[in-house]
VOLO-687138 format. One record per residue (C-alpha): residue in one letter; y, z negated, x. Coordinates in steps of 0.2 Angstrom, whole numbers, plus 5000, padded with zeros to 4 digits. Example, Ala and Ser with C-alpha at 12.3 -4.5 7.8 and 13.67 -1.06 7.14 Angstrom:
BEGIN
A497849615062/S499549645068/
% end
This chain:
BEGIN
X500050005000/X501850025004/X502049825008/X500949865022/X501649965032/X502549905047/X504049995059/X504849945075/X506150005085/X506649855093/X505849935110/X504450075108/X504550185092/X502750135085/X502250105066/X500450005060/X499650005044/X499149805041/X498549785057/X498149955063/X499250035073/X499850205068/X500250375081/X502050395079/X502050555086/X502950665096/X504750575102/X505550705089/X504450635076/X504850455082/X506650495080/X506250555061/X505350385058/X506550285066/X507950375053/X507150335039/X506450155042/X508350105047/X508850175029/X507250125020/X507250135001/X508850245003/X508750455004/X509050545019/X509550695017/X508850845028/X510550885034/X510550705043/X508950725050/X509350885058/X511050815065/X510250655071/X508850745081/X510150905088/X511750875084/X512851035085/X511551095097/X510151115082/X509051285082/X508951415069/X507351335063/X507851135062/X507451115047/X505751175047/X505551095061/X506050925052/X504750995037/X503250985051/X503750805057/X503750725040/X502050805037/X501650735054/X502050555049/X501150595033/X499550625040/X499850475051/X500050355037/X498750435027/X497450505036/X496350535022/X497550595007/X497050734997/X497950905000/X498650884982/X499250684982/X500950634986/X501050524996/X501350324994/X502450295011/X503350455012/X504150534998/X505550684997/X506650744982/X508350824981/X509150664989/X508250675004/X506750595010/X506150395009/X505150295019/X504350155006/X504450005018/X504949835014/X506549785025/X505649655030/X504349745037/X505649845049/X506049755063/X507849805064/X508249765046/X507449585049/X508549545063/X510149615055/X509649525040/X509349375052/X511149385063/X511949385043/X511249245038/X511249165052/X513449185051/X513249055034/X512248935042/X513448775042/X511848705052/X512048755069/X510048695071/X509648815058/X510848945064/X510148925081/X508248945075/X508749125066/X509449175081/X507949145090/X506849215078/X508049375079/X508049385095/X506249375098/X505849525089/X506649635102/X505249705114/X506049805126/X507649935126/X507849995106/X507150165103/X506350175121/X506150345129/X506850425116/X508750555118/X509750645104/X511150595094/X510450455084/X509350395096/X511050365108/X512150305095/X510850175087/X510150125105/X512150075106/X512450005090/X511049895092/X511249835109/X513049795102/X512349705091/X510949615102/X512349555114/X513349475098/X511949395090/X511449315110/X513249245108/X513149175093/X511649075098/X512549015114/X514048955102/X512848875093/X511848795105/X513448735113/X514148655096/X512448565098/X512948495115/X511248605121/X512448665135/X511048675150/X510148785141/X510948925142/X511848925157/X510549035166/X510449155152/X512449165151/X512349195169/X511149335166/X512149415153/X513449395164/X512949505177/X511949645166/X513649645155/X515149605168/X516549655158/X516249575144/X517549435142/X516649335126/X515249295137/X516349235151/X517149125143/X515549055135/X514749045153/X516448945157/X516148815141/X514348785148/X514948765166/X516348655161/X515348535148/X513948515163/X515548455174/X515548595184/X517648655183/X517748735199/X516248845196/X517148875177/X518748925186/X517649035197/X516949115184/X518849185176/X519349215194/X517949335196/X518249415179/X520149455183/X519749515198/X518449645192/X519849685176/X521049735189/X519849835201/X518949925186/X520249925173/X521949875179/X522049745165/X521949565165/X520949455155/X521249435137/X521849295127/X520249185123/X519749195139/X521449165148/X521549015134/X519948935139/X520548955160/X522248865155/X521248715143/X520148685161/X521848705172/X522448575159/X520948445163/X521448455182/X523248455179/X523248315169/X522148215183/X523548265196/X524848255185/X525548415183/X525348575171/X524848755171/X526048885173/X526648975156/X526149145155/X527649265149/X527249415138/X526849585144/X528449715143/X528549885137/X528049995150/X529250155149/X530450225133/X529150385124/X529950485114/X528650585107/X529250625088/X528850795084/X530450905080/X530850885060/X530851035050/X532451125050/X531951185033/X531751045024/X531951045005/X532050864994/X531250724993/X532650624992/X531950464984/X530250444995/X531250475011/X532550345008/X530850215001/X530150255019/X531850235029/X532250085019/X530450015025/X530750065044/X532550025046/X533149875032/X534949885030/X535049705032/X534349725052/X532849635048/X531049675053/X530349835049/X528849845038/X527349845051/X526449985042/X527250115030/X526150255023/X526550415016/X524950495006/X524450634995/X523450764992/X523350915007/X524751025009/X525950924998/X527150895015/X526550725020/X526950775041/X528550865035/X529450695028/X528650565039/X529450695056/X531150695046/X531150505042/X530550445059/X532050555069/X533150445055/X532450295059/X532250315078/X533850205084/X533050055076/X531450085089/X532450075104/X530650035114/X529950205111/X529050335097/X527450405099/X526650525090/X524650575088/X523850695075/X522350595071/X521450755066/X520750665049/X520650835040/X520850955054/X519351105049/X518251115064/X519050985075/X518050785076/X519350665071/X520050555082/X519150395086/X520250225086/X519850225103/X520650375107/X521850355097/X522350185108/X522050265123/X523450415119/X524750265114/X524350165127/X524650335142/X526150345132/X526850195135/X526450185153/X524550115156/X523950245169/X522450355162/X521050235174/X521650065165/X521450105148/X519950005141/X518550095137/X518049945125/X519049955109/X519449765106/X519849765124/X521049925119/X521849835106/X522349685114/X523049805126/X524049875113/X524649745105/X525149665122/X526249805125/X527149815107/X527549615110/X529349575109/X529549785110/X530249885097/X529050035097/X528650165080/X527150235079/X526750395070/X524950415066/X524650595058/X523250645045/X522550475047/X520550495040/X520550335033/X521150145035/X519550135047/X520350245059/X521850165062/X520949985057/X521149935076/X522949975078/X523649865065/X524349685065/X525649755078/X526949625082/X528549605072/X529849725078/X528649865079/X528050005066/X526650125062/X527050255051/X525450335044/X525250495034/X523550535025/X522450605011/X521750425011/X522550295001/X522850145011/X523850035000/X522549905003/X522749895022/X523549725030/X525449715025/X525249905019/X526849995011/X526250125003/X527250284997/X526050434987/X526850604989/X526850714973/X527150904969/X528850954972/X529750974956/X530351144950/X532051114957/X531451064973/X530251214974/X531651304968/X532551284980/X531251314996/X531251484992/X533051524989/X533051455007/X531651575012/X531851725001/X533751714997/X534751634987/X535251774975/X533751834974/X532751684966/X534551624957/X534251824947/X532551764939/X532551554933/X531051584923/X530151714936/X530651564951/X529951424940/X528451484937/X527951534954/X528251354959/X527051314944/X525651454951/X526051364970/X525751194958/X527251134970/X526351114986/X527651145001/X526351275012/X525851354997/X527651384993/X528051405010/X526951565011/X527451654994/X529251615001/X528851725019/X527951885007/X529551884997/X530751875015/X529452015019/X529552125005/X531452125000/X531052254987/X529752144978/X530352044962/X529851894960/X528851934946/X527952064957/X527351904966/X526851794953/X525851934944/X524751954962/X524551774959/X524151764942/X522351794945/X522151624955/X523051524944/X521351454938/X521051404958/X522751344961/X522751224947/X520851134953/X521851134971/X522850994962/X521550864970/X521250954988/X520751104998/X520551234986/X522351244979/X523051284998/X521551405002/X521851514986/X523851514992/X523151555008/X521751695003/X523251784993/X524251785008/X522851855019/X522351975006/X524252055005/X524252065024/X522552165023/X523052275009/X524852305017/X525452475022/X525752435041/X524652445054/X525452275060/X524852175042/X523152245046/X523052175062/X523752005057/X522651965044/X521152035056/X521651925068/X521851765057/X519951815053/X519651795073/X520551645077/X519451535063/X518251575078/X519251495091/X519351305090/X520751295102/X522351175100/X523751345100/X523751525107/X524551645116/X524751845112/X523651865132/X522151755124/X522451845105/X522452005114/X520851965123/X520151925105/X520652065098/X520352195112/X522152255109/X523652285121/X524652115124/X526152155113/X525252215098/X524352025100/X525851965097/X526452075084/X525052035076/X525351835079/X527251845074/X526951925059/X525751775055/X527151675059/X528351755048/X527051725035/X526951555038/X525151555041/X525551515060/X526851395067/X527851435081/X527551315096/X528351355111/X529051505115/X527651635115/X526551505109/X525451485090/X524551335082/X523651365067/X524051235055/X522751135048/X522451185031/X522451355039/X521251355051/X520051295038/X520251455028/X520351565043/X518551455049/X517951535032/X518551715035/X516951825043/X517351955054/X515952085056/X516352075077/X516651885077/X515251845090/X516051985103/X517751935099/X517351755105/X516551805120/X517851905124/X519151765122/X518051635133/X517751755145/X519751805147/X520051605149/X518551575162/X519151725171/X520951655171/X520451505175/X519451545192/X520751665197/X522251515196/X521051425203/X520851515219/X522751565221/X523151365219/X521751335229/X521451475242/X520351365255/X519351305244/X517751385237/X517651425219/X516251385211/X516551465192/X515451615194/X516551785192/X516751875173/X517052015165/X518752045160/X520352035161/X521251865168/X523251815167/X524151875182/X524951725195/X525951805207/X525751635219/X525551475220/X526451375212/X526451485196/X524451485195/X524751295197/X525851275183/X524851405172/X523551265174/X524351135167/X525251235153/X523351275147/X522351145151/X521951075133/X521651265127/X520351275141/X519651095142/X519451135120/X518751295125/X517751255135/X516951105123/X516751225107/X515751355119/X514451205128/X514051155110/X513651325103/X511851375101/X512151545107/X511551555127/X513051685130/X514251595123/X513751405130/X513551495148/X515651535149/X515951355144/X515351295160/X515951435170/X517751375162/X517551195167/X516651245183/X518551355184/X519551175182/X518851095193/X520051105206/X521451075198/X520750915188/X520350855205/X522350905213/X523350825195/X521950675193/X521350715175/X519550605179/X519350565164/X519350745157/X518450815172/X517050695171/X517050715150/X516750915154/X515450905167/X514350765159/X514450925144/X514251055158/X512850945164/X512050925148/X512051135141/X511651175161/X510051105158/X509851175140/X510151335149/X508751325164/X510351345174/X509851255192/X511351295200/X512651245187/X511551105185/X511851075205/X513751105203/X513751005190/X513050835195/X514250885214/X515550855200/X514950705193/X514750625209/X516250635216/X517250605200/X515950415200/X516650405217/X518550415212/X517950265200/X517250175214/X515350175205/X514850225220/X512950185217/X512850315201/X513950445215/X512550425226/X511350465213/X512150605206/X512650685223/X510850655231/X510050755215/X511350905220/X510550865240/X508850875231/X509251025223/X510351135233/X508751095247/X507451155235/X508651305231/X509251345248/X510951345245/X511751315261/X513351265255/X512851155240/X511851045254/X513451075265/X514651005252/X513450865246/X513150785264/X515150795262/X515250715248/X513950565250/X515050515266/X516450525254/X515950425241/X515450275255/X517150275264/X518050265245/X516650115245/X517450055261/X515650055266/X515950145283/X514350115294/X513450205279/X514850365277/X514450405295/X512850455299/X513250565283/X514650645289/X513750695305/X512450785297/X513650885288/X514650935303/X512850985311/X512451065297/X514251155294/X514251205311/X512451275311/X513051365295/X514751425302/X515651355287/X517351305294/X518051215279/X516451105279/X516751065299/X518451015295/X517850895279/X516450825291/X517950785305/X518950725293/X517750575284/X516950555304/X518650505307/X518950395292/X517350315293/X517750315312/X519650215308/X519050125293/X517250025304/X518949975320/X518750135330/X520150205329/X520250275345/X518650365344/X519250445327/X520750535336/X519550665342/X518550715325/X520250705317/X521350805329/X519950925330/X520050965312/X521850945311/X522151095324/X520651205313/X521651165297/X523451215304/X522451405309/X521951425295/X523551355283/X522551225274/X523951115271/X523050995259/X521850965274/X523150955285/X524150835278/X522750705274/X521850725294/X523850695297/X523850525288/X522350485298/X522950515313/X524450415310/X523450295302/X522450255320/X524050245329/X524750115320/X523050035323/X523350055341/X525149995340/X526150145342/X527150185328/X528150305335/X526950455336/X526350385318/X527950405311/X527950585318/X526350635309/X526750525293/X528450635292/X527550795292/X526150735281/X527250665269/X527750875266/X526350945266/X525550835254/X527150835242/X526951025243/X524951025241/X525150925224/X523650795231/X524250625224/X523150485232/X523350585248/X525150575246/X525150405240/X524050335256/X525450425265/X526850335258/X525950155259/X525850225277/X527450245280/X528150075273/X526850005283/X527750095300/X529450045294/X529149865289/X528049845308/X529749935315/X530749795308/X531849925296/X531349845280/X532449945271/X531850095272/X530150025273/X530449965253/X531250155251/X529550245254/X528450095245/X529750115228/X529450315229/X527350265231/X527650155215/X528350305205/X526750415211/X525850275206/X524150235209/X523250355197/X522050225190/X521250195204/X521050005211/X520750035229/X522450135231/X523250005213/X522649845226/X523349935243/X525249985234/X525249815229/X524949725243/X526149845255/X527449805243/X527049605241/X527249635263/X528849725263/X529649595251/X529049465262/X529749525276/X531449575266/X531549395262/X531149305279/X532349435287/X533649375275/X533349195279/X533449245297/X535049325294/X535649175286/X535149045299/X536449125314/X537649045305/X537948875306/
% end
């Protein structure tokens, strides 16, 4: 019977009948069975079960494929059912498929069911005993051995919840004065888990309640440590409250108290509104409800969160951009802006943690520091809003759960929130719900658009086009551009085209389908028009629903179309004028939400080659800015096909780069995900094409996001050397992070490959890179014999830029273990090779080195003179830690000189660099400038004491 059926996860996927165990399958199968025994009794639908086994990466035959797993669990839970007897544990229907388990009976629910119960215990003995109970069920690491979407996500939802439910029962068995006990399990947890603050402080409850302060204090000194290295954060507030109450029991023994702790400022002034339409008709009443809410005419607090909703296309972005700029004086600590993407067609929606992590860069956090944990995030965030003045605009919200984490924001500060969702229930939530336009209003959009006279000739004509638009702003936005289009139309010509949607119009009153039938009109009087130009625009709206890129250009249209650049953009300006596209920049397109949605619904009969074509114009783009930004170093995108963007030098393919990096990072992205081998192959070779300038402007983050992507459709491809280049990626990118043991992983599987391969320079570079990643380690006795073999080997090879890398980290490993005068050989060596050749990058780091061993030799004279020149060639190269170690260097010279001055000069300009996230270079900047103030000071004092 159904009762008797058993299902764990908790560990290995396995299943038992009473007590006899069950084959579970293969591990798609086990996936299957876990899905439906976390959701038994309720339907899962096919759709699910496809996207938790392949996610966006499912074959054409998925859902057979499901079909033959549920007969294989079938079979396994009834070995002897009749071909024509449903079965009893297994049963499908419209809804979707259902295990028939008891909850109890699936070890997941039990301990979920467990942890709940165990939160209204007033018993802390009883709560305690749940917890063990719960605890005990796990046998191992949930859903072991087993990959795909579900399985990740759920293995990280539950070991979430593992680590919560083994804090509660320390709580509890500390409430019990059972504080022995689990020390050695909170020290364990401690060290598998490090940055997890709750456990800390529960470690330092333990440790403080055995008597044991200074190991307490030891524990929070260790933890704001490793928050500054990893993160560049310090503790939060229940741990830095726990520190200060074990401070306070020694203080109060000595008789004094702990410091007070001051609040964290705003880090810099954003001012990120988008620009507010210069058309913008109404609303007089909901935008003065929403100013009145931000800025109170009697100076008082603005409300801390101020919604605007409505149904789509009803201008809910328009009038929170034209409020805001009103507004903005009374938020004199900054404005951001982010488009959450809540109902952006073919675009994820933001998470809440990327939605912090965009706010925080904003206001100053460098990219590195932003906590990849959300509470951690959140704390940040409202640390940085404290006694600030800061409005938020949060665009297309999905819901309140989005933007959940980002409320409670301290008095003084705003969010302003536009979305489909009502949010009237959210925490101190003013809510305003934005309606149709009125006739008036609508009125008097298109006089604005089509011309006064024109819609003042025809009130009854004007009013009822507004009715057929049912008042939506888009909708009357685009009848507005025909009728600017068509100056011999009447209105009434107009609104009889429309006639024939009205029905649709009218059941758009709710959502989508009221803007698309505004929008399929529009695109079907562009494909029915009498110029060649309206046939090409509404063709190549049809093609850019393919293209899941953030805007466009008339080059990368052009490529899409297979057309002449200038007819592109023809073609892209008359969308504009159409409103179906917005202009961005100049020579610049975004499709706006609601229409790349319909467009994504258009079917081009070339769609396929006109995506390919598009992806292979940015990969080929992409290498060749590479290579002119990067000409000694070796590309490693593979050539394409087609037609790239000119750069006439340097500095212009350089700033290409940074103008389209989101097109290509989103290109990228949508190409690695696709099922079609062509298509998924040109993503990698685009991010592969990136590479070198994510490494020259520090995007880490994105370059190690793209290659974990690059890594993962490499080996869905077969592709051994893009899986090579990829994981030479990965490495070095762990290295910057300073997870040097997952580098040296990485980087000794692209050894390991590139060996088996024969790829002379893949082992070149990957001996480079292992020496690399142990001198970021500050591991120098390990970097050298590294770096040895791959000057050997580069030698062998006659690969001059992989001699001049192996001098290069001989010589740092050389200066870094207190040899400096032995580095000068290596270093000078490579340094005379990189002048021949015009590798200035090189050059100026092998320069920093050199001047780096002189100071350590005491002569600062010849290290200013290479410090001078590296200083140059590095700002010219674009490196920044290079640059940065440069500058710490010459304050360094400066302050040893005595000239304390300009040693603070060159230590202020490394502060504006910045050090890029990274804690090595964070700690190093800080600590030269802590010196040169220092020395400031006691010269001061020394100045002082001449005097009698």
């Amino acid at each position: 019977m159904s009762e008797e059926l058993s299902v764990r996860v908790l560990g290995a996927v396995t299943a038992a009948r009473g007590s006899s165990p069950i084959e579970a399958g293969p591990p798609q199968q086990q996936i299957v069975l876990a899905m439906l025994a976390t959701s038994a009794t309720v339907p899962v639908p096919i759709s699910r079960l496809v996207a938790g086994i392949w996610g966006e990466a499912a074959p054409r035959n998925a859902e057979q494929g499901v079909y033959t797993y549920i007969a294989g669990l079938r079979r396994a839970f009834e070995p002897d059912r009749g071909p024509r007897r449903p079965s009893r544990y297994l049963t499908g229907s419209k809804a979707g498929y259902v295990l028939r388990v008891e909850p109890s009976h699936v070890d997941v629910l039990l301990f979920a069911d467990l942890v709940d119960r165990s939160q209204h215990d007033a018993d802390d003995q009883q709560a305690a005993r749940r917890l063990d109970e719960a605890l005990a069920l796990w046998q191992g690491t949930a859903l072991s051995g087993l990959s795909g979407p579900f399985a990740e996500a759920e293995r990280a939802r539950l070991e979430d919840l593992w680590l919560a439910a083994s804090e509660r029962r320390a709580d509890r068995l500390l409430r019990l004065g059972r504080h022995e006990e689990v020390t050695a399990e909170l020290r364990d947890l401690v060290r598998r888990h490090p940055l997890r603050e709750r456990i800390r402080e529960l470690l330092m409850a333990s440790l403080f309640r055995s008597g044991l302060r200074a190991e307490a204090l030891e524990v929070y000194e260790q933890c704001r440590v490793l928050l500054a290295d990893e993160l560049g954060i310090s503790p939060g507030e229940g741990l830095r409250r726990f520190h200060e109450m074990v401070l306070r029991a020694d203080a109060e023994q000595a008789g004094t108290s702990p410091a007070a702790v001051g609040p964290a400022p705003v880090a810099n002034v954003p001012h990120q509104l988008p620009r507010p339409l210069v058309e913008f008709v109404g609303r007089v009443q909901e935008s003065m409800r929403v100013k009145e809410r931000l800025a109170p005419w009697d100076d008082s607090s603005p409300g801390p969160l101020v919604v605007v909703s409505g149904p789509a296309g009803v201008g809910k972005s328009a009038l929170a951009a034209y409020v805001a700029h009103q507004a903005r004086d009374r938020f004199p600590d900054g404005q951001l802006y982010v488009n959450c993407r809540g109902a952006t067609p073919e675009l994820s929606a933001l998470t809440s943690l990327d939605v912090l992590g965009r706010f925080l860069r904003g206001l100053g956090v460098p990219p590195g520091a932003v906590p990849t944990d959300l509470d951690e995030a959140a704390a940040m965030w409202r640390s940085r809003l404290h006694e600030g003045r800061v409005l938020a605009l949060l665009d297309d919200a999905a819901d309140l759960a989005q933007i959940r984490p980002l409320l409670s924001v301290p008095l003084g500060s705003a969010l302003l929130v536009t979305s489909r969702e009502s949010m009237i229930w959210g925490e101190d939530a003013f809510e305003v719900e934005l309606r149709r336009m009125s006739s008036s209003e609508g009125a008097t959009m298109l006089a604005k658009l089509a011309g006064a006279e024109r819609v003042s000739a025809d009130a009854d004509e004007t009013a009822r086009l507004v009715r057929l638009c049912d008042g939506l702003p888009l909708a009357l936005r685009i009848a507005g551009a025909r009728l600017a289009a068509r100056p011999g139309w009447s209105l009434s010509a107009l609104t009889t085209r429309l006639s024939d949607e009205r029905r649709r119009l009218h059941e758009l009153a709710a959502g989508d389908l009221a803007v698309h039938s505004s929008l399929a009109a529009s695109h079907t009087a562009l494909e029915r028009g009498s110029r060649p130009v309206d046939r090409l625009a509404a063709r190549t709206l049809s093609l850019l629903g393919r293209l899941h890129v953030p805007e466009v250009t008339g080059e990368a249209t052009g490529a899409l179309l297979a057309e002449p650049t200038a007819k592109a953009e023809a073609a892209l300006e008359r969308l504009a004028d159409a409103h179906l596209l917005e202009r961005g920049a100049p020579g610049r397109y975004q499709l706006h939400d609601l229409v790349r949605l319909f467009a994504a619904e258009l079917r081009a009969e070339d769609g396929r080659e006109a995506l390919i074509r598009a992806l292979s114009y940015f990969a080929a783009s992409a290498r060749l800015a590479s290579h002119v930004s990067e000409p000694h170093r070796v590309q490693e995108a593979a050539p394409v096909d087609a037609v790239p963007h000119a750069v006439s030098g340097r500095e212009e393919a350089i700033a290409w780069l940074f103008e389209e990096e989101a097109v290509l990072a989103a290109a990228a992205v949508q190409a690695m995900n696709s099922p079609d081998d062509a298509v998924a192959e040109l993503g990698v070779n685009i991010v592969f094409g990136l590479h070198w300038h994510n490494e020259r402007a520090h995007r880490m983050v994105t370059e190690l996001e793209l290659n974990l992507q690059a890594l993962q459709a490499s080996r869905r491809l077969g592709d051994e050397k893009s899986i090579l280049i990829a994981h030479s990626h990965i490495g070095n990118i762990m290295r910057l992070f300073r997870r040097t043991d997952e580098a040296v992983e990485h980087l000794r599987a692209s050894l390991e490959m590139s060996e088996r391969l024969g790829d002379t320079f893949g082992q070149m570079r990957a001996l480079g890179n292992l020496s690399s990643a142990y001198n970021s380690a500050e591991r120098f006795e390990e970097a050298l014999p590294w770096a040895e073999r791959q000057l050997a080997f580069a030698r062998h090879a006659d690969l001059r830029v992989g001699v001049r890398y192996a001098l290069m980290c001989i010589g740092n490993a050389l200066l870094g273990s207190g040899r400096p005068g032995e580095a000068l050989g290596p270093l000078h060596e490579g340094l005379a090779d990189a002048h021949e050749v015009g590798d200035g990058g090189i050059e100026g780091q092998l320069q920093v080195a050199i001047a780096e061993c002189h100071l350590a030799e005491g002569d600062h004279e010849q290290a200013l003179a290479h410090l001078l020149d590296a200083n140059e060639l590095l700002t010219t190269a674009g490196y920044g830690i290079p640059r940065l170690r440069c500058l710490i260097a010459l304050s360094r010279t400066f302050r040893e000189l005595g000239d304390q001055d300009r040693a603070l000069h060159w230590i202020t300009v490394g502060a504006s660099v910045g050090g890029f996230g990274n804690a090595r270079w964070e700690r190093r900047l800080a600590e030269e400038r802590a010196a040169v103030l220092e020395a400031r000071d006691r010269q001061a004092v020394n100045e002082v004491s001449r005097y009698p």
